[in-house]
C-alpha positions, 0 to 999 in steps of 0.5 A, a space after each residue: 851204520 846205527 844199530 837196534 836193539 831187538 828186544 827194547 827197539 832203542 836206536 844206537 849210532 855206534 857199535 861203542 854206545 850200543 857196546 856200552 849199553 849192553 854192558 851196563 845191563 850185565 850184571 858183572 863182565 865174564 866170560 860164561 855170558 858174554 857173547 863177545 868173550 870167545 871171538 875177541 879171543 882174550 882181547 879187549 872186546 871194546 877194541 874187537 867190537 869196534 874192528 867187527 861192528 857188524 858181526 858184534 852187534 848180531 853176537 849182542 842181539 842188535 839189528 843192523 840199520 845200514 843209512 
């Protein structure tokens, strides 16, 4: 399963990297912005993304690509 970015067309082969790069592009980790805070449920959201990559990469804004 790869993942698009909706807004850039960028590719990922991961929930992890396309996780990773969504991050990177916040300017600091909290919950007022992220979309992952509440269904993680005060869990990693690394761990929570990785458990539920589909319904992760929709919350981030991502395309699923099934391969």
């Amino acid at each position: 399963m790869k993942f698009r970015d909706s807004k850039t067309g960028r590719v990922y082969g991961d929930i992890e990297d396309a996780k990773r790069i969504f991050c990177v592009n916040q300017p600091v980790c909290r919950r007022q912005w992220c979309p992952l805070w509440e269904p993680a449920e005060y869990t990693y959201c690394y761990k929570w993304a990785k458990a539920h990559p589909i319904e992760a990469a929709k919350l981030m804004g991502y395309e699923v690509i099934d391969e």
